[in-house]
C-alpha positions as CSV (number, residue, x, y, z in Angstrom):
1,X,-16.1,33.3,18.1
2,X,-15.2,29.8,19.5
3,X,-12.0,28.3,18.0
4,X,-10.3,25.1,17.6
5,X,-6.8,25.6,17.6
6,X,-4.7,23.3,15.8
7,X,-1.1,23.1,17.1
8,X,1.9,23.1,15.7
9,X,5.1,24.5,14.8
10,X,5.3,35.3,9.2
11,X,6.4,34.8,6.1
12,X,6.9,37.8,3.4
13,X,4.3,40.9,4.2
14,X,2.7,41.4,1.2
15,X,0.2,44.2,0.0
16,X,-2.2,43.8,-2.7
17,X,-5.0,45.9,-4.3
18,X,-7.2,43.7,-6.4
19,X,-8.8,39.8,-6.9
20,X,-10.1,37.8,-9.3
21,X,-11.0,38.1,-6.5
22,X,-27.2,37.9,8.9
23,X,-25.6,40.8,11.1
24,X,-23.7,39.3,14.1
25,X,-23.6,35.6,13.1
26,X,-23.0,33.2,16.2
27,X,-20.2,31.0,16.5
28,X,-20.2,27.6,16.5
29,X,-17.6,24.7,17.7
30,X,-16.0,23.4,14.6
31,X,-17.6,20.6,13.2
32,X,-15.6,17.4,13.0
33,X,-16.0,14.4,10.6
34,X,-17.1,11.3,13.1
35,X,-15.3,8.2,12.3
36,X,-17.0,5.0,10.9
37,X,-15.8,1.4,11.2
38,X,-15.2,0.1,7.6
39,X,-12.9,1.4,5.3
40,X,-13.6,3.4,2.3
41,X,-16.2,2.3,-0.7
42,X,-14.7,0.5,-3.6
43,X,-15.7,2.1,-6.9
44,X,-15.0,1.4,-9.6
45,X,-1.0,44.4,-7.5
46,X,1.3,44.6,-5.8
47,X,1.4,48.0,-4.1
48,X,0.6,49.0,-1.1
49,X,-2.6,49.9,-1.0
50,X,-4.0,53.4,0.7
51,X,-4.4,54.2,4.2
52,X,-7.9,53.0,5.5
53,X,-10.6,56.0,5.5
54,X,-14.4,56.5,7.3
55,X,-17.1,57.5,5.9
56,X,-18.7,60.5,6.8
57,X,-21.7,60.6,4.5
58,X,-22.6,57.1,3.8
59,X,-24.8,56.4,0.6
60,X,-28.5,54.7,1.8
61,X,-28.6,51.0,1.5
62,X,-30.1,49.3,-1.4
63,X,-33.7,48.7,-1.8
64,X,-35.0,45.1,-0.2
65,X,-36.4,43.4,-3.3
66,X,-39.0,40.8,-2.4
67,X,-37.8,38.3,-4.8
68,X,-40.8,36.3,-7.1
69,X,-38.7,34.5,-9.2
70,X,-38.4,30.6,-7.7
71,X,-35.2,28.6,-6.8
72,X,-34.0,26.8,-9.7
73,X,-34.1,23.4,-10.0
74,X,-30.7,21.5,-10.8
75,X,-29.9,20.6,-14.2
76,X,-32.0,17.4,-15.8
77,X,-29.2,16.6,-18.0
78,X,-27.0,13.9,-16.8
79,X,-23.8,15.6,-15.2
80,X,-20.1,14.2,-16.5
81,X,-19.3,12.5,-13.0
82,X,-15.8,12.3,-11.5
83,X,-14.4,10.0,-8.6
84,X,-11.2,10.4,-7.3
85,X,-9.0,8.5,-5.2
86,X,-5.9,10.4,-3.6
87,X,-3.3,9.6,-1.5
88,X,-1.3,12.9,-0.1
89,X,2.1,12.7,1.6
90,X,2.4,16.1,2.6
91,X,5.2,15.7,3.9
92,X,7.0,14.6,0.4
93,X,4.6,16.8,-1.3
94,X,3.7,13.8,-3.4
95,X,0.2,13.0,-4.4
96,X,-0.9,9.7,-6.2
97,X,-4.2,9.5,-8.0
98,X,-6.4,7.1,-9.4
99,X,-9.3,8.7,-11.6
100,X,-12.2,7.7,-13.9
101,X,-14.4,10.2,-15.8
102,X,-17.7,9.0,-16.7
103,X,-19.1,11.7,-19.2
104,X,-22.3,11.9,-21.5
105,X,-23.0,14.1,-24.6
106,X,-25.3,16.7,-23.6
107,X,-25.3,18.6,-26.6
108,X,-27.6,17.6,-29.7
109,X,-24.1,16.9,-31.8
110,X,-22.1,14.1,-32.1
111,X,-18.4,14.7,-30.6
112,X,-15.6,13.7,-32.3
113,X,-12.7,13.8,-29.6
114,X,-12.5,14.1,-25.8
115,X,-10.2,17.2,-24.0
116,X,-8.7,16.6,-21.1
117,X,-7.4,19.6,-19.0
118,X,-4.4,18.9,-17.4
119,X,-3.5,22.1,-15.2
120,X,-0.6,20.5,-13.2
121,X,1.4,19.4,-16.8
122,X,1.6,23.3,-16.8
123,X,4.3,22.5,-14.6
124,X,7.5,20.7,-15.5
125,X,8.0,17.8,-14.0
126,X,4.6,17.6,-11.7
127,X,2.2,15.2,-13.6
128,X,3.6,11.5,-14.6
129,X,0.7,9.8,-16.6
130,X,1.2,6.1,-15.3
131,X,-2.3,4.6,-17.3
132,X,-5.1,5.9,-19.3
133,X,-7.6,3.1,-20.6
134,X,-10.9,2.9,-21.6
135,X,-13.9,1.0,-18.8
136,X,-13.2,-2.3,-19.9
137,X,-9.3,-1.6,-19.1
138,X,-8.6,-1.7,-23.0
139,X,-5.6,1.6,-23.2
140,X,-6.3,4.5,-25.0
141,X,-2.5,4.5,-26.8
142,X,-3.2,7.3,-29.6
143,X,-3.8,10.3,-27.5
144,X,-1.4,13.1,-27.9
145,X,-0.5,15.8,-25.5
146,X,-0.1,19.4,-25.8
147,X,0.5,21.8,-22.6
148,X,-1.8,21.5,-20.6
149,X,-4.0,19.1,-22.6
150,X,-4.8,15.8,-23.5
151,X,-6.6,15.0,-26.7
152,X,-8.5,11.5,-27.2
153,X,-10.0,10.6,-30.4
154,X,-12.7,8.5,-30.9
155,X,-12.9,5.7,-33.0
156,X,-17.1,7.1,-33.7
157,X,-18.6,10.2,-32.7
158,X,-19.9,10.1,-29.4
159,X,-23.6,10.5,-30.2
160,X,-26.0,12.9,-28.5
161,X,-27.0,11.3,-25.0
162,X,-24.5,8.6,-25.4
163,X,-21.4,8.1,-22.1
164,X,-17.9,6.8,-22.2
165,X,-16.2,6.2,-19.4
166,X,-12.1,6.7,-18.6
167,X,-9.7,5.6,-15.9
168,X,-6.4,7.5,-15.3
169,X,-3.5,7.0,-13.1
170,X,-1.3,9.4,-12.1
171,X,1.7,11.2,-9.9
172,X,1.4,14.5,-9.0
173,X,5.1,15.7,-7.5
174,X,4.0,19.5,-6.3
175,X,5.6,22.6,-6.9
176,X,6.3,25.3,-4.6
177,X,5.7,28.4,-6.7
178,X,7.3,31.6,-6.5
179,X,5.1,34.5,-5.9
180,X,4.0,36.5,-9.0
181,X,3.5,40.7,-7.9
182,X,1.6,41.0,-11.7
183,X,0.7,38.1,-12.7
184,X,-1.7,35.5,-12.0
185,X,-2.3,33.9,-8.4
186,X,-0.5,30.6,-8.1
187,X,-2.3,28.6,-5.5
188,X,-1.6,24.9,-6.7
189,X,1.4,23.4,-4.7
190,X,2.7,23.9,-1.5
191,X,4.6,26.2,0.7
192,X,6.1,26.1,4.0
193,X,2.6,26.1,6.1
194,X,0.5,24.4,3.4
195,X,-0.8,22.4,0.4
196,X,-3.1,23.4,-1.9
197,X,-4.6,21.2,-4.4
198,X,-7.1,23.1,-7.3
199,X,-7.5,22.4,-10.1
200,X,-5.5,18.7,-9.4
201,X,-7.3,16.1,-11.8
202,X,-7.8,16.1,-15.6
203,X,-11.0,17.5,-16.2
204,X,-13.5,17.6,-19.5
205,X,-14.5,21.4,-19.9
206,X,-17.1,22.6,-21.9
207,X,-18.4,21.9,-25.6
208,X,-20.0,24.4,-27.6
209,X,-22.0,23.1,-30.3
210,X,-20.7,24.3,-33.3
211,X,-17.5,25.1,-32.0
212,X,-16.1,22.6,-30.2
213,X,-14.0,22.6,-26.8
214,X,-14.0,25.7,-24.6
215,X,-10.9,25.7,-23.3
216,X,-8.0,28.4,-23.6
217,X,-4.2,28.6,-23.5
218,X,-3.2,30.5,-20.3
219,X,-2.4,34.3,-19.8
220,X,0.1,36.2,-17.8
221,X,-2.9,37.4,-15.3
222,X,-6.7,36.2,-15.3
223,X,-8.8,33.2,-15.0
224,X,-8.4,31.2,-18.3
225,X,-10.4,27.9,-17.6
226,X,-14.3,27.2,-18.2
227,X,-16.1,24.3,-16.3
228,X,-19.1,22.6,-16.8
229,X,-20.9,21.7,-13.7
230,X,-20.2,18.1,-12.9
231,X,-20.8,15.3,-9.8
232,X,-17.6,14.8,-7.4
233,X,-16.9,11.3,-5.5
234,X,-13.9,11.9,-3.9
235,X,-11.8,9.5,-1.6
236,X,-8.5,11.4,0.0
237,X,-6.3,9.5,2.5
238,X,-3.5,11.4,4.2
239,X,-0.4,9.1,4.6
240,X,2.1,11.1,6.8
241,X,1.7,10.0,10.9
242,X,1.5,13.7,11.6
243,X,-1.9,14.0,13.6
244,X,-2.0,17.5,13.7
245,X,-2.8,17.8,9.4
246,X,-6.1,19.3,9.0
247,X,-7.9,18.8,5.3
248,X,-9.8,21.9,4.3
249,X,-12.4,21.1,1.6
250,X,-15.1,22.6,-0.7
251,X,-17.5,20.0,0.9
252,X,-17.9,18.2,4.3
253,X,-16.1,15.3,4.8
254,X,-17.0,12.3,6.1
255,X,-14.2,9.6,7.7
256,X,-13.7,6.0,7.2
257,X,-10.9,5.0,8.8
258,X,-8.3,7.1,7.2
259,X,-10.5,8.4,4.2
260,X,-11.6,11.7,4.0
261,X,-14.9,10.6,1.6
262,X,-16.7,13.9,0.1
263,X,-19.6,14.1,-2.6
264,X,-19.8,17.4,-3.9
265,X,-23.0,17.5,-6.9
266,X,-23.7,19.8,-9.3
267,X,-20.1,21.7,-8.8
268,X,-17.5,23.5,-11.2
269,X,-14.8,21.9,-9.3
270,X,-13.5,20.4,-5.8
271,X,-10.3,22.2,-3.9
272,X,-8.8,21.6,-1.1
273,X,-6.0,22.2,1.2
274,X,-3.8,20.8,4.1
275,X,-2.0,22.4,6.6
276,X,-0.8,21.1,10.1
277,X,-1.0,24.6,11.3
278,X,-5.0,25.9,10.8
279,X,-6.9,27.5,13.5
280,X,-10.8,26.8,12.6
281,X,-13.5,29.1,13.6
282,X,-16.9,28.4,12.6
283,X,-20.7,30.2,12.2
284,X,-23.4,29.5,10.6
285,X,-26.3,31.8,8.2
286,X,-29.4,29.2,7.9
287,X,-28.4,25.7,7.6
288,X,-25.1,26.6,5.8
289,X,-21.5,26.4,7.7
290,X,-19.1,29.3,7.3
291,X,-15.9,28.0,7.9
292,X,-11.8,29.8,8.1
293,X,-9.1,28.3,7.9
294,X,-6.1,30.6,9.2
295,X,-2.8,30.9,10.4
296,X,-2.3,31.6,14.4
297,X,-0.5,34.6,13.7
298,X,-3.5,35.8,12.2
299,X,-6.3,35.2,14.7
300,X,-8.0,39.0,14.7
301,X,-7.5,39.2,11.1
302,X,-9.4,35.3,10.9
303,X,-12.1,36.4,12.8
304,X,-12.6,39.6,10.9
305,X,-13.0,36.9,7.3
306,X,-15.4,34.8,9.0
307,X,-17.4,37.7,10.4
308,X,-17.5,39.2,6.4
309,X,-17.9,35.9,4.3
310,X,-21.4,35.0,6.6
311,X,-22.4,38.7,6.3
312,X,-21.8,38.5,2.7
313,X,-23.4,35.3,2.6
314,X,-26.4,36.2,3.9
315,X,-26.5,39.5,2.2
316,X,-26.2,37.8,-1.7
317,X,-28.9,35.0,-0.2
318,X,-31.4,37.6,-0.7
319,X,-30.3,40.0,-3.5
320,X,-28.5,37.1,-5.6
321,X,-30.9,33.8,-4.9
322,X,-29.7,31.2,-2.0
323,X,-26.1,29.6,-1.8
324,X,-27.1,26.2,-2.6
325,X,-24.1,24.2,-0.4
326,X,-23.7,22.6,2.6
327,X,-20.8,24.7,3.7
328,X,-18.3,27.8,2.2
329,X,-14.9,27.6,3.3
330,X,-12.3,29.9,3.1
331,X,-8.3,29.3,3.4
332,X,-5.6,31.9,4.3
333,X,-3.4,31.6,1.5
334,X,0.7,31.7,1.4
335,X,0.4,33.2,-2.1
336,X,-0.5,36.4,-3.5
337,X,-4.1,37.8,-4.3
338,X,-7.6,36.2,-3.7
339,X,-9.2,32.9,-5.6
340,X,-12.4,31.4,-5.4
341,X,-13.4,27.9,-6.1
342,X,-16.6,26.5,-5.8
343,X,-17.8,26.1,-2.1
344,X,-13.9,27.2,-1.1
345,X,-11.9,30.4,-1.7
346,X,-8.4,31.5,-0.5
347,X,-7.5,34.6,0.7
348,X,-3.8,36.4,0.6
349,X,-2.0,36.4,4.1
350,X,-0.9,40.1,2.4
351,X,-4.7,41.2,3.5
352,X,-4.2,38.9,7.0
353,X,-0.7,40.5,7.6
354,X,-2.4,44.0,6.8
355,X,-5.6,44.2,8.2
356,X,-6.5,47.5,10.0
357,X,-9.6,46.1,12.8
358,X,-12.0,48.0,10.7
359,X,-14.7,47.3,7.6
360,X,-13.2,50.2,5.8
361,X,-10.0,47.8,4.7
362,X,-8.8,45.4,1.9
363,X,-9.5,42.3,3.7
364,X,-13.0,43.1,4.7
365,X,-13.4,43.9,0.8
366,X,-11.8,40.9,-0.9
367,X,-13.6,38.5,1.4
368,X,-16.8,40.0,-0.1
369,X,-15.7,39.9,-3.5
370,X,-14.8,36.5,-3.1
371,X,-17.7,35.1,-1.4
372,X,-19.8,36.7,-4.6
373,X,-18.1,34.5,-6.4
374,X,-20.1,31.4,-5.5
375,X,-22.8,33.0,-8.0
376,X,-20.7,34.8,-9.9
377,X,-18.8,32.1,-11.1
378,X,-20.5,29.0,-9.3
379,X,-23.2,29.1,-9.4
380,X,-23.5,30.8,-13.0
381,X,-20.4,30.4,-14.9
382,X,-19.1,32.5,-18.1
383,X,-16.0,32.3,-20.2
384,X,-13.3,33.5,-18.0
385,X,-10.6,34.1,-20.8
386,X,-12.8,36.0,-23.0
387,X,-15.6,37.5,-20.8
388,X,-14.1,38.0,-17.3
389,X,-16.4,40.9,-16.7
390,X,-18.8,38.3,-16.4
391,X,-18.0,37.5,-13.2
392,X,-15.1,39.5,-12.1
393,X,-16.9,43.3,-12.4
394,X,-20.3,41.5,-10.9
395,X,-18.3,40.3,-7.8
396,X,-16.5,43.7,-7.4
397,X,-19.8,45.4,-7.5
398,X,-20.4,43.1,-5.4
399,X,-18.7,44.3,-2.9
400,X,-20.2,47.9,-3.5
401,X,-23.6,46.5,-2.1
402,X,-22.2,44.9,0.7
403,X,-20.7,48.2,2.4
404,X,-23.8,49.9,1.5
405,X,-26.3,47.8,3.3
406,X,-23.8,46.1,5.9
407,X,-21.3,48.6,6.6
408,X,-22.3,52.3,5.3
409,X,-19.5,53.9,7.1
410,X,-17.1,52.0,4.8
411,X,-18.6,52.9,2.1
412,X,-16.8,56.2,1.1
413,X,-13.5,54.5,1.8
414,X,-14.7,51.8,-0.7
415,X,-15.4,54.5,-3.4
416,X,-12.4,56.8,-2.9
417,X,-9.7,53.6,-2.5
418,X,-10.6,50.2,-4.2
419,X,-12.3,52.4,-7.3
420,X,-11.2,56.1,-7.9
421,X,-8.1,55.7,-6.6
422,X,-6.9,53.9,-9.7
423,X,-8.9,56.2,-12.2
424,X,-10.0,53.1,-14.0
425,X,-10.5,53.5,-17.9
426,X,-10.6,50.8,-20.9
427,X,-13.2,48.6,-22.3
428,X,-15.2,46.6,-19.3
429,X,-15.5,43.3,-22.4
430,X,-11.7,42.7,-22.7
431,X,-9.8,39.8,-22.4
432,X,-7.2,38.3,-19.9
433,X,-5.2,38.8,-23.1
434,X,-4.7,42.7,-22.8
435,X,-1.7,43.5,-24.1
436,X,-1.6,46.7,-22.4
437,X,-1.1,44.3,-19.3
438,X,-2.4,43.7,-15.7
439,X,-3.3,47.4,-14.6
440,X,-5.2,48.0,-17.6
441,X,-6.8,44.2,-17.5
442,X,-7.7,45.0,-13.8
443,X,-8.7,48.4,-14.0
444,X,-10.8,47.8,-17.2
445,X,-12.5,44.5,-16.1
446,X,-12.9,45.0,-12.2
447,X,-13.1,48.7,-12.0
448,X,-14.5,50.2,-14.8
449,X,-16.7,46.8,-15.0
450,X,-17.8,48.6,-11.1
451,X,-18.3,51.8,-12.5
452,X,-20.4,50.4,-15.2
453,X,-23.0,48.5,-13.3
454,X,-23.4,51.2,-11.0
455,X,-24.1,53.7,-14.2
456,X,-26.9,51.0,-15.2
457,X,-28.5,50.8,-11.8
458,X,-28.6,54.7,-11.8
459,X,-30.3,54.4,-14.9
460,X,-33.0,51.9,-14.8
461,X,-33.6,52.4,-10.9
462,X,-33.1,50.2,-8.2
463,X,-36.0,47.9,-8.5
464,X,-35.2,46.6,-11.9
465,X,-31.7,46.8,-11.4
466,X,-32.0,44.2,-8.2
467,X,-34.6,42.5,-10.1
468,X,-32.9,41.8,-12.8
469,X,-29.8,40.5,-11.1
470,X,-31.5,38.1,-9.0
471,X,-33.5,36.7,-12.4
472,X,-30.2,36.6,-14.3
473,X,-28.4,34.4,-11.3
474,X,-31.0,32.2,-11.3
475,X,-32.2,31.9,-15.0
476,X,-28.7,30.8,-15.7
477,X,-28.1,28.9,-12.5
478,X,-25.9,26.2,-13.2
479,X,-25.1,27.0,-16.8
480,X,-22.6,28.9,-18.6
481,X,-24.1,32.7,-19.1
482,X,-22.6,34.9,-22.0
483,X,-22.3,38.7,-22.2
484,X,-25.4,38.5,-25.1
485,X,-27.3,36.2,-22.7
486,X,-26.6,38.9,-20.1
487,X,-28.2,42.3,-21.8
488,X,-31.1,39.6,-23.2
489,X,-32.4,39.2,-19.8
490,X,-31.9,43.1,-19.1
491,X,-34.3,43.7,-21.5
492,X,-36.6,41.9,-19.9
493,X,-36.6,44.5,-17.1
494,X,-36.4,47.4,-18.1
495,X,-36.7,49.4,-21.5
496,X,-34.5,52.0,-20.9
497,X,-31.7,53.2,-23.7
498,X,-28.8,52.0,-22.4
499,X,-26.2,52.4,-25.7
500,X,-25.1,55.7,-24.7
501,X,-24.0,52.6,-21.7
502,X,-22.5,50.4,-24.0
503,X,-20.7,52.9,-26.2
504,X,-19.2,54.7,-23.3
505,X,-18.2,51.1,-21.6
506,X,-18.2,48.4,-24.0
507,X,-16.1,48.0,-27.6
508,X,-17.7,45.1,-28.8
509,X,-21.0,45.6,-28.7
């Protein structure tokens, strides 16, 4: 792999077991945004886990579907649309932002209030509100705030297929988290080696006809946020004189002057992160880039990631429908566990730090899980707080088919330590809310969600079972799938009795 090394002047080894988490791909040099001349637009578990283990009596790979079912086309609705204008001194860990939402009514009910989600007022003392005013610069002074949320009312309903457009100002002053061993990963702020910004900018989720916002209050562990799919203009200027700062993105960037400028369409969200001590190596699968972003102490253990995440990639092309981006980047992360974002995902320096040269290992899992997050999660989204199976036991399973048809002689290892191991139990349709806390959430969501879909291929056979998974990624493509749109299409695809399934696996149903 060719690298571009990024120079500059290991941090606490760390172990973890779980996420929310074509063959030999070619490097290529990293690509580099070319300057232009003008400046930018105007616009208005925490255990250690197992000794690694080879297979001896691999499982055969899956059956190669040949797929009928066409690409979907993107959404005709009018997406909301976001452009953002940032100015990161990294070296203050300061961030100023100027915003403006533009966002239509797709449902066929008229809206009452707008929701703002404001992830960074989770944290005292991060998000300082300087303006929030309507298009024609009239202020919006009768909102009110709750954690994490601000709520606008509307002097009418927002009619069906009607916009309103808002403009916010605001400071983000960035924390610098402490690691969590059971709770949820805490990727937004920074750390000694980098900045991470997800999740950074108010953002309208979901509405549900009939029941209004979908938005949740936070757990101790889990994903709790929903996103539409939305439009991304995004200018990002980097105001320190250090020349060695490298911006990784969810998109490609292009420069003018100083301005990192990105459009990122039809996305759940846009992450990035800065670090003025990334090595980048590169591949391609297809047209699409497959960029890390590591730490030099980590080279081997970089490599290893890329050489998974365009496996993986071009694995899920065919059994899952093709990755619709540009590019899919993922970070070494100075926090604990796995996260995936849309077109970007971080992975834990614990599996860097710990990574045995082998498939059979936690890193070469967790980058598969991750990268099957661009559909499951991405490209089809669900309700995270409430139906987290939805995408977290499809992306462990996930990883199930990659070791079979990529890496067989992993496979065993796979079965014996990132499943059994843990002798998962507990109902596959709970919530981030288990009170039982985050070994049973895990083990009933991830695990058990594992064991689950592999009962339901056993049953129905492999050609419906891929069938079906490739129809269900794309019939929702873009959308927001639930667990009752999920057995729906089943049926669809095969007619076998699967309660003795759902009784065995699922309490709600």
């Amino acid at each position: 792999m060719k690298t571009t090394l990024v120079p500059l002047s290991l941090s606490l080894l760390v172990a973890i077991l779980a996420a929310c988490t074509s063959q030999n791909p070619s490097a290529v040099s990293s690509p580099q945004p070319t300057p232009t001349a003008a400046g930018p637009p105007d616009r208005h578990t925490a255990t250690s886990p197992p000794p690694t283990l080879t297979s001896t009596n691999p499982a055969a790979p899956a059956v190669d579907i040949q797929q009928d079912t066409p690409t979907p086309e993107p959404l005709t609705v009018k997406l909301t649309q976001y452009y953002l204008r940032a100015t990161l001194n990294y070296a203050r860990h300061h961030l100023s932002v100027d915003e403006e939402i533009a966002y239509t009514n797709q449902t066929d009910e008229p809206i009452s209030d707008l929701l703002l989600i404001v992830e960074p007022a989770r944290y005292p003392g991060v998000f300082q509100l300087n303006s929030l005013s309507w298009r024609d610069g009239q202020p919006i002074p009768d909102y009110t705030r709750e954690i994490g949320l601000i709520r606008i009312p509307l002097a009418e309903p927002l009619a069906p297929g009607e916009e309103v457009v808002l403009s916010l100002s605001y400071d983000l002053n960035l924390p610098s988290p402490s690691p969590s061993y059971y709770g949820r990963p805490v990727p937004f702020g920074y750390s000694s080696r980098q900045t991470n910004l997800v999740d950074w900018y108010p953002f309208i989720p979901p509405y549900v006809p009939g029941e209004g916002w979908l938005a949740h209050r936070a757990g101790p562990f889990g994903e709790h946020l929903a996103y539409d799919v939305a439009d991304f203009e995004v200018q990002i200027q980097l105001s320190d004189s250090n020349p060695d700062l490298v911006i990784a993105a969810s998109a490609p960037a292009e420069i003018t002057n100083d301005w990192y400028l990105y459009q990122f369409t039809g996305a759940r969200n846009f992450s990035w992160s800065v670090s003025d001590q990334y090595i980048l190596s590169t591949t391609t699968v297809d047209s699409v880039a497959v960029l890390a972003y590591y730490f030099p102490v980590n080279t081997e253990a970089g490599e290893a990631v890329l050489q998974t995440t365009a496996e993986a990639l071009e694995l899920y092309n065919d059994l899952f429908g093709p990755y619709p981006r540009k590019t899919l980047t993922v970070v070494e992360a100075d926090f604990l566990d796995g996260m995936e974002y849309d077109g970007l995902y971080f992975l834990s320096k614990g599996f860097y730090n710990l990574y045995s040269g082998g498939p059979a290992d936690y890193l070469t899992a967790i980058a598969a899980h991750e990268t099957a997050h661009q559909w499951w999660y991405s490209a089809i989204g669900n309700d995270q707080a409430l139906e987290p199976w939805l995408d977290e036991a499809l992306s462990t399973y996930s990883e199930r088919l990659f070791f079979e048809n990529l890496h067989p002689q992993g496979l065993d290892w796979w079965w014996t330590y990132r499943i059994n191991y843990y002798e998962p139990r507990g109902w596959v349709d709970g919530s981030i809310y288990n009170p039982e806390g985050y070994r049973a959430y895990r083990d009933a969501v991830y695990l058990n969600g594992a064991l689950f879909l592999e009962d339901l291929r056993n049953l129905i056979g492999d050609e419906p079972f891929f069938e079906f998974l490739y129809a269900y990624s794309q019939g929702y493509y873009q959308r927001i799938a639930s667990g009752d749109d999920f057995f729906a299409m089943l049926e669809d695809y095969s007619q076998a009795n699967i309660s003795p399934l759902l009784d065995k696996y699922f309490q709600l149903r």
